[in-house]
Backbone bond lengths (Angstrom), bond angles and torsions (degrees), N, CA, C in turn:
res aa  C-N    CA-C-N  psi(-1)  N-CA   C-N-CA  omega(-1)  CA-C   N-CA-C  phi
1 X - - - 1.467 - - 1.526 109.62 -
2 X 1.224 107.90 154.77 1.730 128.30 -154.24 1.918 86.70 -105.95
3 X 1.401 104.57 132.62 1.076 100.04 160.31 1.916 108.23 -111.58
4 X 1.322 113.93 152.45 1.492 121.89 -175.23 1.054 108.80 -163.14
5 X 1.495 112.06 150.99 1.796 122.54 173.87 1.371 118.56 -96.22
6 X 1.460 104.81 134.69 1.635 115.70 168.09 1.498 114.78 -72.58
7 X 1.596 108.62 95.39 1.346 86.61 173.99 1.388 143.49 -76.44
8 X 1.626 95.42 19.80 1.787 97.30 168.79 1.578 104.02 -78.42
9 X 0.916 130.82 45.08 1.546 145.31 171.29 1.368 107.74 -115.97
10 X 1.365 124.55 -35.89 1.609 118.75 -165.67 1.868 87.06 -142.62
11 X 1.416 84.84 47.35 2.135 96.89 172.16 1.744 94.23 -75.47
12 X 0.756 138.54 -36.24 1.688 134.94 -161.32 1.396 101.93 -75.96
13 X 1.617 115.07 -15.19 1.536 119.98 -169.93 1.610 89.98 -119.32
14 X 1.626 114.11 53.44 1.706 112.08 -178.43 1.112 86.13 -152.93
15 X 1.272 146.97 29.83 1.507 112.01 -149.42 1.774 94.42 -115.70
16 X 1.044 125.76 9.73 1.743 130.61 157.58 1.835 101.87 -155.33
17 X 1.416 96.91 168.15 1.700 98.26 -160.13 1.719 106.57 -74.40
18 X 1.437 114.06 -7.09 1.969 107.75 177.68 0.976 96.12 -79.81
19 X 1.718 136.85 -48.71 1.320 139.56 163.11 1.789 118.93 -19.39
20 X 1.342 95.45 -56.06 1.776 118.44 -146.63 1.911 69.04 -75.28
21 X 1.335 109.47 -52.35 1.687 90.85 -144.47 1.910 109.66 -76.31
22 X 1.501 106.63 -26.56 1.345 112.76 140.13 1.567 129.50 -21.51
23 X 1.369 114.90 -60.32 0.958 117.80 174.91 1.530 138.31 -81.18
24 X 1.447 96.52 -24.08 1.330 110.33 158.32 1.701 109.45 -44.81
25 X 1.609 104.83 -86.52 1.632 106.42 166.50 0.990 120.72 -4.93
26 X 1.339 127.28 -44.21 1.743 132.06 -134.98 1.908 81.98 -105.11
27 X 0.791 81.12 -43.93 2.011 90.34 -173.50 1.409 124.69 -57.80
28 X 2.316 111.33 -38.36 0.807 119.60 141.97 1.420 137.90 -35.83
29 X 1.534 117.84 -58.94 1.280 133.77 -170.01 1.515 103.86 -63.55
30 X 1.208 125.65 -54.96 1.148 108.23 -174.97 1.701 127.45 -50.06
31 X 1.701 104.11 -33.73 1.344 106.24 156.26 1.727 96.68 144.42
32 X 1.244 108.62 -4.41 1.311 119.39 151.62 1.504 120.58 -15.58
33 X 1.144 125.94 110.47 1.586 114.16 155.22 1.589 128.84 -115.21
34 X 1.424 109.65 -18.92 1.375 114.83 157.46 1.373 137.67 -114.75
35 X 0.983 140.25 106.15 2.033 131.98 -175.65 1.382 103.87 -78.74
36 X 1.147 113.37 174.70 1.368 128.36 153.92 1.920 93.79 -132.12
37 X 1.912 83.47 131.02 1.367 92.82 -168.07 1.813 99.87 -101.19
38 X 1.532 105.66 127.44 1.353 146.62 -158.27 1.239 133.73 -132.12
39 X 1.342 143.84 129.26 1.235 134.27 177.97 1.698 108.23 48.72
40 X 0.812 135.89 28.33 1.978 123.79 -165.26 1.814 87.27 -93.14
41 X 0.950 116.12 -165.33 1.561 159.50 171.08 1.706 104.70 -76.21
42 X 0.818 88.74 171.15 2.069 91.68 173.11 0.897 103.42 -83.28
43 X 1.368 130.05 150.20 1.523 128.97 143.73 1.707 113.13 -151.45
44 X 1.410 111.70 -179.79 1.163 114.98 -167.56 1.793 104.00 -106.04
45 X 1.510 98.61 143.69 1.707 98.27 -174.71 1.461 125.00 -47.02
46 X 1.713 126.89 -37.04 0.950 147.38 -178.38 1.729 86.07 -68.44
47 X 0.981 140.32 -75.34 1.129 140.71 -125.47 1.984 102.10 -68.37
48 X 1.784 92.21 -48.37 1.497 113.55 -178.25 2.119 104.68 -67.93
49 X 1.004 106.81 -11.73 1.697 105.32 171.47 1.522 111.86 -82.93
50 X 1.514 93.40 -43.92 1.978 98.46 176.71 1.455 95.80 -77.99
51 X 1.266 151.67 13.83 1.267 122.35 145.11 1.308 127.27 -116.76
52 X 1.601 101.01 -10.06 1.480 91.37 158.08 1.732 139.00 -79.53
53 X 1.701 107.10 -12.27 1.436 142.91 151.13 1.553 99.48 -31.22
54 X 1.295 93.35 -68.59 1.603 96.14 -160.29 1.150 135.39 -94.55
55 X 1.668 106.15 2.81 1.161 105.25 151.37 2.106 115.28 -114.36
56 X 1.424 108.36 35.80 1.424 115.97 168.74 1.874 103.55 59.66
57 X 1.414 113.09 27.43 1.519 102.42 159.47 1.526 100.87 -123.40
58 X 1.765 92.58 163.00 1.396 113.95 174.24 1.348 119.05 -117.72
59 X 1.319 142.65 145.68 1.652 152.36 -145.09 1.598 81.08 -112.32
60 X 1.370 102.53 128.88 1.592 125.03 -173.21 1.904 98.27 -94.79
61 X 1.254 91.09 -53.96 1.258 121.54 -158.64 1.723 120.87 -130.88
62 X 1.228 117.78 134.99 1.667 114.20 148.60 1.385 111.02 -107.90
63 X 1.534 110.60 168.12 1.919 126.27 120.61 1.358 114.77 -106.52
64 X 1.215 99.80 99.56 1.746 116.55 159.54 1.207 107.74 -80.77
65 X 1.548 103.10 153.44 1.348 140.06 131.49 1.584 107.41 14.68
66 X 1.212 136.78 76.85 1.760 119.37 175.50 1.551 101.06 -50.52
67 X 1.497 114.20 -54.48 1.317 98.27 -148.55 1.666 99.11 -72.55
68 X 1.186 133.91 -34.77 1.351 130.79 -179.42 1.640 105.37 -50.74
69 X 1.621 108.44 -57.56 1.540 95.18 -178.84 1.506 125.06 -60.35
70 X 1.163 114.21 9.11 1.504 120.09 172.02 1.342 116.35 -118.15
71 X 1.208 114.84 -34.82 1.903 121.46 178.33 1.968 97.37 -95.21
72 X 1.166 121.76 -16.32 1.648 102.35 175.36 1.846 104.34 -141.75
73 X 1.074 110.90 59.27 1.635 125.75 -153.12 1.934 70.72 -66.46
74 X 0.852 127.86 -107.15 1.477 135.58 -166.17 1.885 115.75 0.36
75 X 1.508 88.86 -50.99 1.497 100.53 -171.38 1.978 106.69 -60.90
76 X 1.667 95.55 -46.28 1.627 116.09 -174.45 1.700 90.57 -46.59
77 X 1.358 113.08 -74.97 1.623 116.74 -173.80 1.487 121.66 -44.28
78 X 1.348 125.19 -35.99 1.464 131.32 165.24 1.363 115.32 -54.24
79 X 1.722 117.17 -48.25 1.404 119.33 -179.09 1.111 123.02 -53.04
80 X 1.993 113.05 -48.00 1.195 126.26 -173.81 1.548 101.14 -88.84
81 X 0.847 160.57 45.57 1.489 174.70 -106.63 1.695 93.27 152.80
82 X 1.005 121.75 -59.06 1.246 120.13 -160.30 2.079 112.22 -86.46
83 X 1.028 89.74 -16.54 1.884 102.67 167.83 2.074 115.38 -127.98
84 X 1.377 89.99 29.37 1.553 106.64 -174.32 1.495 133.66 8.23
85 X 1.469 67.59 76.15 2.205 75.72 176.00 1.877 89.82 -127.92
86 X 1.320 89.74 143.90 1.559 87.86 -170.87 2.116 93.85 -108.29
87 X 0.919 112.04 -24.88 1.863 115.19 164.06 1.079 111.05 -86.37
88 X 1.806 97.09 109.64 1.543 135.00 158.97 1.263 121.84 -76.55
89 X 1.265 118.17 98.80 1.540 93.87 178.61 1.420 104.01 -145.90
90 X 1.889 106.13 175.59 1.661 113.83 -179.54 1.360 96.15 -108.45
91 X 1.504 96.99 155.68 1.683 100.70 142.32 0.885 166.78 -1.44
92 X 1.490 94.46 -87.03 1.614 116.82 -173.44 1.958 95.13 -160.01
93 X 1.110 113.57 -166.75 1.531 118.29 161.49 1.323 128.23 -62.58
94 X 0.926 107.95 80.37 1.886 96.96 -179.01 1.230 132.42 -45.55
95 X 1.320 117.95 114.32 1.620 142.85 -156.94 1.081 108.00 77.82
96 X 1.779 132.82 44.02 1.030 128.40 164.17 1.977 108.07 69.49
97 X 1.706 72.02 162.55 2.271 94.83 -172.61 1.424 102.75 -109.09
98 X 1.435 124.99 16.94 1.457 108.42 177.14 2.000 127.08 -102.38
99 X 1.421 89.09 -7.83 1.446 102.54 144.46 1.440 134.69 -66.45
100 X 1.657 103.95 125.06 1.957 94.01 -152.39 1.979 95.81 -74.37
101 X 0.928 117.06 11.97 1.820 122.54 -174.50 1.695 92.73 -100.20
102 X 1.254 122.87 -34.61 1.690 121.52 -164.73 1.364 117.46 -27.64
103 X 1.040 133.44 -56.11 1.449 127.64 176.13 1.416 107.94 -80.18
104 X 1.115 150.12 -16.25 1.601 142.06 161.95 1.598 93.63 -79.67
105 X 1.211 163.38 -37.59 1.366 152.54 143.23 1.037 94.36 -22.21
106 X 1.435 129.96 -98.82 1.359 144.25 -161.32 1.580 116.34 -22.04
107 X 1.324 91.26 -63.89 1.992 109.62 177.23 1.612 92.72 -54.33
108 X 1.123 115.34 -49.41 1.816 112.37 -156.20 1.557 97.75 -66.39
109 X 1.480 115.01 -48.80 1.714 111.01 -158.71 1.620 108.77 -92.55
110 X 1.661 113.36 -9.79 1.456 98.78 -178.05 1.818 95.03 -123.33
111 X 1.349 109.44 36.82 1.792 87.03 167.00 1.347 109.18 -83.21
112 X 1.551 104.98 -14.96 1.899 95.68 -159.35 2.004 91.46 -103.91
113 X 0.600 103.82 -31.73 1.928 93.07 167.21 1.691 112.37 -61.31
114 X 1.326 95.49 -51.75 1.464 108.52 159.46 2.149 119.99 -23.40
115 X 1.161 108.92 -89.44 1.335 149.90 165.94 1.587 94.03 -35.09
116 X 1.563 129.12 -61.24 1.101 118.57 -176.90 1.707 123.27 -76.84
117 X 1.395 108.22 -9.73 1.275 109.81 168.75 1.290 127.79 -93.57
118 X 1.575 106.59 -18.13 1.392 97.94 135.47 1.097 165.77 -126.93
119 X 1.669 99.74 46.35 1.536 138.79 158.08 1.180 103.71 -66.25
120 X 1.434 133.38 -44.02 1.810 122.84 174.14 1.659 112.27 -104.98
121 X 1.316 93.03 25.25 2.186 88.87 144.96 2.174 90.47 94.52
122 X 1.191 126.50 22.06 1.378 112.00 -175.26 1.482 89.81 -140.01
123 X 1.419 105.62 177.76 1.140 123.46 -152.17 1.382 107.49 -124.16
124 X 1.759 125.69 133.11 1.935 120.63 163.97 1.427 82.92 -85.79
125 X 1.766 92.58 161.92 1.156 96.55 173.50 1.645 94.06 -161.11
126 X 1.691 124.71 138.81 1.171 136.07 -165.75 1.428 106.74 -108.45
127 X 1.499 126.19 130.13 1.216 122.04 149.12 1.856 130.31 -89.75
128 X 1.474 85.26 146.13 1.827 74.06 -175.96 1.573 108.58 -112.97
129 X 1.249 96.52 162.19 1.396 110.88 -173.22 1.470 124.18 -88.50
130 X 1.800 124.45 -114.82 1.472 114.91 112.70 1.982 116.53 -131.21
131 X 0.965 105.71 9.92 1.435 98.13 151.93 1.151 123.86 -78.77
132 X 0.973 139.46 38.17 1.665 148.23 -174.64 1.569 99.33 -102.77
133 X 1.833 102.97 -39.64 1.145 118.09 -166.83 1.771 122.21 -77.44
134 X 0.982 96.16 -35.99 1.618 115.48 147.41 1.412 117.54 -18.55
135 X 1.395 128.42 105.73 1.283 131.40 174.95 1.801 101.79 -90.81
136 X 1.864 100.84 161.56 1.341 104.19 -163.86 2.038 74.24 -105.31
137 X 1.920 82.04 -169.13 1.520 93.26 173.25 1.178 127.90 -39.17
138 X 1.707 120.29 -44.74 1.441 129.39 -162.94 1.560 102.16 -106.69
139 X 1.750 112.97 26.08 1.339 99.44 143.66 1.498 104.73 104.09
140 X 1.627 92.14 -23.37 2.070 98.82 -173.17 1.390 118.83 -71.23
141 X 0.934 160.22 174.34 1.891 169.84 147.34 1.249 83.92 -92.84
142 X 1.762 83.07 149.54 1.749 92.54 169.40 1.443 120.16 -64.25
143 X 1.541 110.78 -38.85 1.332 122.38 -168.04 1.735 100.71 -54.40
144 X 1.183 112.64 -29.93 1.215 107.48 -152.95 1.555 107.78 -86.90
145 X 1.772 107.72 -15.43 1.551 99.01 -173.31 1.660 87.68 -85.91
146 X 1.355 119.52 -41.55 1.392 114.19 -166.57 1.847 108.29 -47.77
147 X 1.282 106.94 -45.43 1.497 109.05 163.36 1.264 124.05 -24.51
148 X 1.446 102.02 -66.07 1.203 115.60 -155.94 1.798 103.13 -92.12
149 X 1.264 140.45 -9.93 1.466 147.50 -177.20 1.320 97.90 -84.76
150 X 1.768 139.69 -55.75 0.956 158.06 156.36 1.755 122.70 -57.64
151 X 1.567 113.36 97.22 1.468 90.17 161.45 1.094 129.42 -104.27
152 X 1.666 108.68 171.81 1.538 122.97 -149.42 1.082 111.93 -43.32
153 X 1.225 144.54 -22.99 1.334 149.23 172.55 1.420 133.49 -68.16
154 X 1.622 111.40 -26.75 1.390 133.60 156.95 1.398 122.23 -97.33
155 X 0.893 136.76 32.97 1.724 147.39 -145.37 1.738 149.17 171.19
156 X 0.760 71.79 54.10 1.902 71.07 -166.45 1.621 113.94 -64.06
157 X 1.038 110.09 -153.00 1.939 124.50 177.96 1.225 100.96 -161.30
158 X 1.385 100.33 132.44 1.818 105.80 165.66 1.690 95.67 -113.19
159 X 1.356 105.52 98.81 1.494 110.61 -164.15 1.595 104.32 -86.74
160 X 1.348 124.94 133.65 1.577 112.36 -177.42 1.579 92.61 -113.43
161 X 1.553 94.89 146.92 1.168 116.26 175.28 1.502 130.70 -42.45
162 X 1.516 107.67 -71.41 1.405 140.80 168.19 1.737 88.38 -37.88
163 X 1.331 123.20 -87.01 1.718 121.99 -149.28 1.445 100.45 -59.55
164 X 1.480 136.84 -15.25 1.206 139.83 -149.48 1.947 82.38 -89.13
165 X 1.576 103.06 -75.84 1.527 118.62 176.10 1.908 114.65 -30.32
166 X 1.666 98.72 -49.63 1.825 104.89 -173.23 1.245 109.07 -82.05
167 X 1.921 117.50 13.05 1.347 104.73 160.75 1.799 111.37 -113.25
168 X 1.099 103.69 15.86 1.439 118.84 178.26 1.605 109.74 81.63
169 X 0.954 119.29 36.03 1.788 134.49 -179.72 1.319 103.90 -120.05
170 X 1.375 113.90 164.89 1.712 129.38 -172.22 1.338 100.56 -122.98
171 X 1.796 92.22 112.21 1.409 106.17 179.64 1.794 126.71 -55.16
172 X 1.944 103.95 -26.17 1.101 78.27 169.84 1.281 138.66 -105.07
173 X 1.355 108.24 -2.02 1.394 125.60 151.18 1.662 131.89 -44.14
174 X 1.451 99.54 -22.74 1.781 95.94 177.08 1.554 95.20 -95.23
175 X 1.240 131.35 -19.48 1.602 137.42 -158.49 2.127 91.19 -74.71
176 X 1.366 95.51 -31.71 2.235 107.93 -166.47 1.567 71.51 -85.57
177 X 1.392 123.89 -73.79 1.529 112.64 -160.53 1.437 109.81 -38.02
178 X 1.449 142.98 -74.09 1.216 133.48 154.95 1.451 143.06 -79.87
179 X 1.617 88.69 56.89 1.588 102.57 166.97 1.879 113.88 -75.11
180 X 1.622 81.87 138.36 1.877 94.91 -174.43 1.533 107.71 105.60
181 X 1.690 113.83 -10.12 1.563 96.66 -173.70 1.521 89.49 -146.77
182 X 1.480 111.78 54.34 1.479 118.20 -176.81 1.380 108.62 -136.64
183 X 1.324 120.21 62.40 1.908 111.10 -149.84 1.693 82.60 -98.79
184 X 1.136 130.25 1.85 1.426 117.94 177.87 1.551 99.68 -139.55
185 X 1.323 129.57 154.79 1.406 143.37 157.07 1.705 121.31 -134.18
186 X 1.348 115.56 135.54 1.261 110.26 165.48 1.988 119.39 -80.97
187 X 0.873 109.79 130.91 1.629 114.84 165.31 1.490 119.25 -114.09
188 X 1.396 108.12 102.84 1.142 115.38 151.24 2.088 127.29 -125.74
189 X 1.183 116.05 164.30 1.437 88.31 -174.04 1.596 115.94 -101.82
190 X 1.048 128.05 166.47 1.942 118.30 146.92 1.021 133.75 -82.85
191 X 1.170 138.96 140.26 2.061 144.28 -177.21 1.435 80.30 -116.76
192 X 1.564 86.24 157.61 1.556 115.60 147.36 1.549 115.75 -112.23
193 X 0.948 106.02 110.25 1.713 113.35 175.88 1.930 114.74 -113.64
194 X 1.245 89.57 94.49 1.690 89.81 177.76 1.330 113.74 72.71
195 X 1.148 108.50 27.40 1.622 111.27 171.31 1.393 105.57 87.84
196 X 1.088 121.54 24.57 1.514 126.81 -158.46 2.266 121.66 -144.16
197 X 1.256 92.51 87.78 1.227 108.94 -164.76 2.056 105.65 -25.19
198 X 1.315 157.94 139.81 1.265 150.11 111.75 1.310 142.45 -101.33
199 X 1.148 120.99 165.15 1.815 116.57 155.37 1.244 119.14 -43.66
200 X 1.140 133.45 137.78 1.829 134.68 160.06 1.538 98.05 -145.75
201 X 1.634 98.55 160.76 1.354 140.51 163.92 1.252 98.54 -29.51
202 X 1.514 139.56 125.90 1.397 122.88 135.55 1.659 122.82 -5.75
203 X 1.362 111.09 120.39 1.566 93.77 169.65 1.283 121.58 92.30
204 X 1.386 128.67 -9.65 1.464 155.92 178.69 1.249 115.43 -110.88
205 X 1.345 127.64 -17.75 1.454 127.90 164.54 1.279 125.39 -117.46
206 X 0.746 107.51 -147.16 2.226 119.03 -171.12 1.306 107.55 -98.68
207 X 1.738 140.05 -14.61 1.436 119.84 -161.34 1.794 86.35 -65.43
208 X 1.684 86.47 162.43 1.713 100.16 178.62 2.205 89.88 -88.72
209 X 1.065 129.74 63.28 1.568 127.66 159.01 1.312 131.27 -36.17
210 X 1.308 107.84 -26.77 1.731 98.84 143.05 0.819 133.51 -79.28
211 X 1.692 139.89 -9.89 1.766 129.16 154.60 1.492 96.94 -67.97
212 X 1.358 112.84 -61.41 1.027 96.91 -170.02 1.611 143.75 -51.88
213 X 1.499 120.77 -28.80 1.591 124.89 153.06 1.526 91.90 -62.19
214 X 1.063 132.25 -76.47 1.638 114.38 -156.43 1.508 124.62 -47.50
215 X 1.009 117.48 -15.18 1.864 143.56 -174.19 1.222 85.47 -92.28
216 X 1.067 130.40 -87.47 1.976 136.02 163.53 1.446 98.49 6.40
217 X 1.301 105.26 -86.21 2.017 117.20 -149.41 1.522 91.29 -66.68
218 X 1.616 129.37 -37.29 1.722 109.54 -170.07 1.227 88.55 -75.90
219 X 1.215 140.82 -30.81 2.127 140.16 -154.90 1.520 94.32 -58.59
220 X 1.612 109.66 -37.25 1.807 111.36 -163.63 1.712 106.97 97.70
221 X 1.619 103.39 15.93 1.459 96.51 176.48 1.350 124.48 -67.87
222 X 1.708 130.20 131.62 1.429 144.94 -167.14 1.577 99.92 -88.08
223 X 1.013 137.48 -25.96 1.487 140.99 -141.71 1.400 129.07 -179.24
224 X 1.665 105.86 98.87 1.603 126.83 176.62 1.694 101.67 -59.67
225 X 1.257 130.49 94.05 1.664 94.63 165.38 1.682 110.37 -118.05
226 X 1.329 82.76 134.73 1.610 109.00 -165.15 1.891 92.04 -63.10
227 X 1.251 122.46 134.07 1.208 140.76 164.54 1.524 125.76 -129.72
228 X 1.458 114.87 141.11 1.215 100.43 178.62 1.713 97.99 -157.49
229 X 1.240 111.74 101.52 1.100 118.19 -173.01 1.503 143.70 -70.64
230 X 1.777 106.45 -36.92 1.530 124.29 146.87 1.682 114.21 -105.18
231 X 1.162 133.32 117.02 1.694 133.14 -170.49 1.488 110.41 -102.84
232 X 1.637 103.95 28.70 1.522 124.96 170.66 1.797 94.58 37.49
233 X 1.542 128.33 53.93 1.597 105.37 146.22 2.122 84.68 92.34
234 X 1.471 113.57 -23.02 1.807 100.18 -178.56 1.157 86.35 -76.88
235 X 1.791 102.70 -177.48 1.392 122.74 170.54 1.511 121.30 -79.30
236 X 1.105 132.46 130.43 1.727 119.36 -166.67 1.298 98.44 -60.86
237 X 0.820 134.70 -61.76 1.574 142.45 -155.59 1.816 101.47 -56.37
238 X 1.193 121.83 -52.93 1.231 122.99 171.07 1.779 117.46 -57.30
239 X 0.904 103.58 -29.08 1.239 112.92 -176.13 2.100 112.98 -74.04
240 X 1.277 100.84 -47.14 1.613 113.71 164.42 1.321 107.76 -63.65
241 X 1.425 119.24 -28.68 1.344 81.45 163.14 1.582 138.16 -141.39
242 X 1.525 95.46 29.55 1.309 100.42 120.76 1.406 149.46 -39.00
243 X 1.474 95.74 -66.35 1.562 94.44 151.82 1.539 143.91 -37.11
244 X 1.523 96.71 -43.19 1.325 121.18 -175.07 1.614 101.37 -80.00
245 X 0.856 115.53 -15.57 2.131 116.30 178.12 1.202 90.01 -84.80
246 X 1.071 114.80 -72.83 2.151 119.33 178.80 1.322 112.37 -23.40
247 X 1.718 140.18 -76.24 0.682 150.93 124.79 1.618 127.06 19.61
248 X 1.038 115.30 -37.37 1.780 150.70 -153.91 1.272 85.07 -107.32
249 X 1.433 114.87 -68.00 1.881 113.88 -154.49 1.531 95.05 -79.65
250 X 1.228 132.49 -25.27 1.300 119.47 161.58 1.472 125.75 -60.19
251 X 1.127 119.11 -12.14 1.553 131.47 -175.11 1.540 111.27 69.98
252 X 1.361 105.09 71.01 1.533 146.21 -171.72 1.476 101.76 -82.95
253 X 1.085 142.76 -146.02 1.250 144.90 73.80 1.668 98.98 -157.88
């Protein structure tokens, strides 16, 4: 397994492309070799290949555009073709989960963008939150119809640790539940600070991270990417790699 940084972690250090490519560098050095590109600034596909070239990383992963990957599915696959990351993926639900239809939307408007991306050899891929975890009347989780509407072949999960745990579920138990369609994972950990749930460093909180890598490597997971979404007031960059030493002493690489 590939370790890489989410750079929606050091998004505040993306926010125009001298910035973005700054930070790229910065991402390298620490010892970084793959990101998943996140939260950044706009840029153009050509542009994001010549900088990941030159500073010796490769894009594991996106969050695109929902509505583009559904209104210009062709164009989305050319881009990422052209800065070679073959995992497409969103967020969260596009236009939000508080519509009681949201996941039957979802299934309805992205099976066929879905399906066509991987008709030319790449991958959708969903992030979860923790309302995913949320069962409806008849008992289902969202995650679980999206599972099951989508097969493994059109669909993956980039399941994160942290939202899996802060919905009262076991991260590595959903990683075995969808083993084969887990080629990416987020890692970040939880603290308790003052009675008060947060983000932490790999290795600084409570997830049990040894089920979870071991659930990982049988799942067929390609890619650890270190995330850290609030860095409580630290520096992001210090904080990845922290993670990224942790990671290391586990015999990561």
């Amino acid at each position: 397994m590939r370790i890489g940084a989410q750079l929606y972690t050091v998004r505040d250090f993306c926010r125009n492309l001298e910035d973005f490519e700054e930070t790229l560098k910065k991402i390298a050095d620490i010892g970084y070799e793959y990101v998943q590109v996140s939260g950044t600034c706009a840029y153009e596909a050509n542009w994001l290949a010549e900088k990941l070239a030159a500073n010796g990383l490769a894009c594991a992963l996106t969050h695109y555009n929902g509505e583009r990957i559904r209104t210009e599915t062709a164009k989305v696959i050319d881009e990422h073709k052209i800065f070679g990351c073959r995992l497409i993926g969103v967020g969260s639900l596009p236009g939000g989960f508080d519509a009681p239809d949201a996941f039957d939307r979802f299934i309805r408007e992205y099976r066929e963008p879905a399906g066509m991306i991987a008709e030319k050899g790449l991958y959708f891929m969903y992030h979860n939150h923790q309302f995913e975890f949320a069962k409806d009347k008849s008992g289902l989780r969202g995650i679980e119809k999206m599972a099951e509407s989508f097969s493994p072949s059109e669909m993956g999960f980039t399941l994160d640790a942290y939202w899996i745990q802060f919905a009262g579920a076991d991260p590595a138990l959903w990683i075995r539940n969808l083993s084969g369609r887990v080629p990416a994972i987020h890692l970040k950990d939880m603290a308790i600070e003052g009675g008060t749930q947060k983000m932490a460093v790999v290795g600084e909180g409570n997830i049990n991270f040894g089920r979870v890598l071991y659930e990982a490597e049988n799942a067929g997971t390609e890619y650890l990417l270190v995330e850290q979404d609030n860095c409580n007031g630290e520096d992001p960059f210090e904080c990845l790699r922290r993670s990224r030493k942790q990671l290391n002493s586990w015999g990561l690489n």
